[in-house]
N, C-alpha and C positions, 0 to 999 in steps of 0.2 A: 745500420742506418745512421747516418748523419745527425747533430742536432741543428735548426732553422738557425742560419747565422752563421756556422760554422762548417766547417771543413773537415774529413776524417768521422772516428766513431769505433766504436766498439764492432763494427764488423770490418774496418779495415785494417787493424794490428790487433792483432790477437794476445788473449791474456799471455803474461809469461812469470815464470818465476825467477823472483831474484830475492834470496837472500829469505825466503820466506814470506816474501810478497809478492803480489801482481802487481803488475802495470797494463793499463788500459788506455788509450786513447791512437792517435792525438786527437783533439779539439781545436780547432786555432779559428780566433777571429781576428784578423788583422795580423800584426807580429806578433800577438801573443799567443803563445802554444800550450795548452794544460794535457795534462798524463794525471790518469787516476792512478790510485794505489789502493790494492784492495790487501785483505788482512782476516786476520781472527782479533778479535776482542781482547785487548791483556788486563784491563783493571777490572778488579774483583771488589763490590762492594759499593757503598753510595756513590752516587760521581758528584764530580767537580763542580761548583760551580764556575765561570768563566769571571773576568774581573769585571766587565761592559754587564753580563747578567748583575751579577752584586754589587754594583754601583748603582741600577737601574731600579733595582730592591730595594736601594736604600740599608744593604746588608752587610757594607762594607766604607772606611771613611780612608781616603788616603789625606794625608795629614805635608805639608805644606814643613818642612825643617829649618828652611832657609840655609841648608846645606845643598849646592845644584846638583851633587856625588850624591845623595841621599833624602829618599822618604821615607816616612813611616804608613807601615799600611795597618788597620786595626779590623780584623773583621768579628763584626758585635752578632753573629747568626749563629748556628747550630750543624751549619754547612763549610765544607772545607773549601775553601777558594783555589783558583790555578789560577796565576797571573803566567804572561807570556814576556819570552825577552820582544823588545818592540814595538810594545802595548806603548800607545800614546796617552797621558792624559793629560786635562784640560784644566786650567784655570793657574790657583796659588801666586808664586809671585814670576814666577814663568813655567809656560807648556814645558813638560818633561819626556823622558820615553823613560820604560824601564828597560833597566840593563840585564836581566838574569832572569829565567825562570826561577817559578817562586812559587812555593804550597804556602798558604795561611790557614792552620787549622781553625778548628768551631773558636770563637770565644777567645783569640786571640792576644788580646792585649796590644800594646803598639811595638810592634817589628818594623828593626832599619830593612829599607831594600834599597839595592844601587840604583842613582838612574843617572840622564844626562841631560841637559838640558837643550830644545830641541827650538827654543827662541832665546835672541842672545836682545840683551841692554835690559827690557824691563823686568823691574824690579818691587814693583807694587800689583795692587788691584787693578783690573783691567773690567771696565764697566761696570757690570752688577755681579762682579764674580768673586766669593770670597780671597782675598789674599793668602790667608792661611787650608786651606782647602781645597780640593778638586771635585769638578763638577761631574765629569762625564771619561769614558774613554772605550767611545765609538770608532778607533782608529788605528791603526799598524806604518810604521815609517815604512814608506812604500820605496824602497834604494837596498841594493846591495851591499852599497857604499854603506849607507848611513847603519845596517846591518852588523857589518863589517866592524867597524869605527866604535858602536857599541860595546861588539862582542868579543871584538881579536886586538884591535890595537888598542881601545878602551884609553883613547883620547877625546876630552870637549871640544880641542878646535878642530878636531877630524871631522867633529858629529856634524859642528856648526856650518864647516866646509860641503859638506854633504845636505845640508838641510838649502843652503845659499846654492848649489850647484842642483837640486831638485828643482826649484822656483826658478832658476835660469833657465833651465830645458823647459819646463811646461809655460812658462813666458813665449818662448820661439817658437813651440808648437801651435801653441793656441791666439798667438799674432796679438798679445797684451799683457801687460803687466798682472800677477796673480798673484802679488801681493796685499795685504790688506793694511788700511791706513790706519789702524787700529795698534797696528804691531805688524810693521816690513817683514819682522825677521821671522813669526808666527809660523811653524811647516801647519800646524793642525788649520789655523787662519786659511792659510794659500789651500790647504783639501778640502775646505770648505768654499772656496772659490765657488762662485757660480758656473763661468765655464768651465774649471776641472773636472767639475760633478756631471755636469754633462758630457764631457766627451767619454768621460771616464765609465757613467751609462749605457755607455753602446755598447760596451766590451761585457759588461755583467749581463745586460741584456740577452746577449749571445753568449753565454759561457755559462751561468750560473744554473741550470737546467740539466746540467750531466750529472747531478749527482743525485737525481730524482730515480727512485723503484733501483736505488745501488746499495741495498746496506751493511755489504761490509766492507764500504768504504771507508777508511782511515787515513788517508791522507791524499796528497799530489805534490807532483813536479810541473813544474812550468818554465818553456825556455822564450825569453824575447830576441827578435831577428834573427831565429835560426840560432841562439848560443842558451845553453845550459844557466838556468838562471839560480835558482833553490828548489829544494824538496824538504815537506815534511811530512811526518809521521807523528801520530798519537796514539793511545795508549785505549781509543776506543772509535768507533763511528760516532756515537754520543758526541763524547768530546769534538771531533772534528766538527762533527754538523754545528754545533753551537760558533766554533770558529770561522768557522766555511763564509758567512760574508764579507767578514772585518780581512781575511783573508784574500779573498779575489778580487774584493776591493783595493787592498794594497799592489798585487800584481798588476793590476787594469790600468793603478795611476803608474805606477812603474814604466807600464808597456808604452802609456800615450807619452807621457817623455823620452819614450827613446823611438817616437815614429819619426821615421825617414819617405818623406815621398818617391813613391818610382822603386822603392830599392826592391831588390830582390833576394832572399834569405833562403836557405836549405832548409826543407821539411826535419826538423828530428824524429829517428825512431825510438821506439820504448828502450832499444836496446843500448842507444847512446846515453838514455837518464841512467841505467845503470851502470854503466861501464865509469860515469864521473862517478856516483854513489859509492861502487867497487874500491874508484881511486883513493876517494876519502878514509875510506878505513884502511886502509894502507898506510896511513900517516902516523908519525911515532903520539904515545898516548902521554895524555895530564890529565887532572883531577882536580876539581874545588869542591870544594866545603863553601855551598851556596849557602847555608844554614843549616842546622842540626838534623833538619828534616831534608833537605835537598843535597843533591850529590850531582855534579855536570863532571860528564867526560867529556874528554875534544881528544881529536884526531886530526891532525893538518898534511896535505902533501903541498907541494909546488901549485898542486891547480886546484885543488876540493879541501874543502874544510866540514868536517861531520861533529855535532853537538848531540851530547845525550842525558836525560835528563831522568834521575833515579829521583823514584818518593822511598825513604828510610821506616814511613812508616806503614809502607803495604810490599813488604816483603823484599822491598828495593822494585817496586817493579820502575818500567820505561814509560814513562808519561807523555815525553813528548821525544822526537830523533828529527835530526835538521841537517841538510847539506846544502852548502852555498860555494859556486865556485868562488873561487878565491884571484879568477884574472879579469 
């Protein structure tokens, strides 16, 4: 059966395995198409906090550089943190994303992490927000592009082109400027929009309910207009479910900037998420040294790119696996 809203369901594509996962769906409300990914559990031991929980805890401080390549995160808890490549946050002297997945153990101290900068010109305090400091980070760059740009060609005028070509599509979707006059160039400002959050509600509305009475769900794929978008994986349900809004949240605004009236887009089956997924690891391998505790593999072909992200200190396990096409 079906979920209200949506199309497909867990009785019209049957589980399958790939690679030691399921996939389950499709779901699609409007262009956008989600696939679950079911799993066994791999992390063994206390879990993660997310970075939006410990910032919300007040259990973590990200720290303002005045380097745009770079923050410092300090987590002052007793709890080990996951930051995500992505993750938005808010304030300092301009909104950032970070560039890398990232463990911050208990009691930290202040750790560089990469990021980039996701509003371009200002350079100060912005209202009542500390300058040196971050408020919040309720949010994920919702672009494959801006994705992209973080993780593979790890240019700021890519990111900025990306962030400036986001607010241009959901401008013409949404028939006004989504800008905010606070900071034009602001992506967290512009997903804050009033009408983005709304239209962007209708898709969560209809979508966010598939992963109810599912628990060994660990990740999804999602494709918008019929094309292979990303898929991830985590290293637990836990984890996921804690990700799971900031998540469909960023698919939802993705999906509304790329709505086309009248068009007409091919259903994906489960079988085509993995055949890109397949592709991706098929691509020749590298390795970084994210930090002493973190280890990313990447794999690139012509059309999929696969990210994999080792914790050094629980055995090397896989904490988080990502595939984005790459056309």
């Amino acid at each position: 059966m079906g979920i209200p809203g949506t199309t497909g369901g867990m009785g019209k594509e049957p589980l399958m395995e790939a690679e030691g996962f399921k996939l389950s769906g499709p779901f699609t409300h409007e262009n956008l198409t989600l696939f679950l990914i079911h799993g066994a559990d791999r992390l063994v031991g206390k879990p993660y906090r997310t970075l939006q929980e410990a910032m919300e805890r007040q259990e973590v401080i990200v720290h303002e550089t005045q380097n745009i390549h770079e923050l410092a995160i300090e987590n002052i808890s007793d709890a080990e943190i996951y930051i995500q490549s992505g993750d938005i946050v808010k304030g300092g002297k301009q909104d950032r994303v970070i560039a890398v997945d990232f463990i911050a153990p208990a009691r930290s101290g202040k750790l560089p992490i990469a990021s980039f900068c996701v509003e371009r010109g200002r350079w100060r305090e912005r209202g009542q927000e500390s300058s040196m400091a971050f408020s919040s980070s309720l949010l994920q760059v919702p672009s494959k592009g801006a994705k992209l740009a973080t993780r593979v060609s790890r240019s700021q005028q890519e990111v900025w082109a990306k962030v400036a070509e986001s607010q241009h599509k959901l401008s013409r979707v949404l028939g006004e400027q989504v800008q905010d006059e606070a900071s034009v160039t602001s992506l967290q400002l512009t997903l804050e929009h009033q009408k983005v959050q709304a239209r962007t509600e209708e898709h969560i509305q209809a979508l966010s309910s598939v992963l109810d009475n599912k628990p060994d769900v660990i990740g999804y794929a999602f494709a918008i207009n019929g094309k292979f978008n990303s898929a991830d994986v985590y290293a637990s349900h836990e984890l996921f479910g804690k990700l799971w809004p900031k998540l469909l949240r960023a698919s939802a605004v993705e999906a509304v900037s790329e709505l086309r009236p009248d068009q007409q887009f091919p259903q994906l089956k489960a079988e085509d998420i993995k055949a890109a997924m397949r592709d991706a690891q098929q691509g020749g391998t590298s390795q970084k040294e994210v930090s002493p505790r973190v280890r990313m593999v990447t794999q690139q072909t012509e059309q999929n790119i696969y990210f994999r992200t080792h914790d050094r200190a629980r055995s090397e396990a896989v904490v988080h696996e990502s595939w984005v096409s790459a056309t």
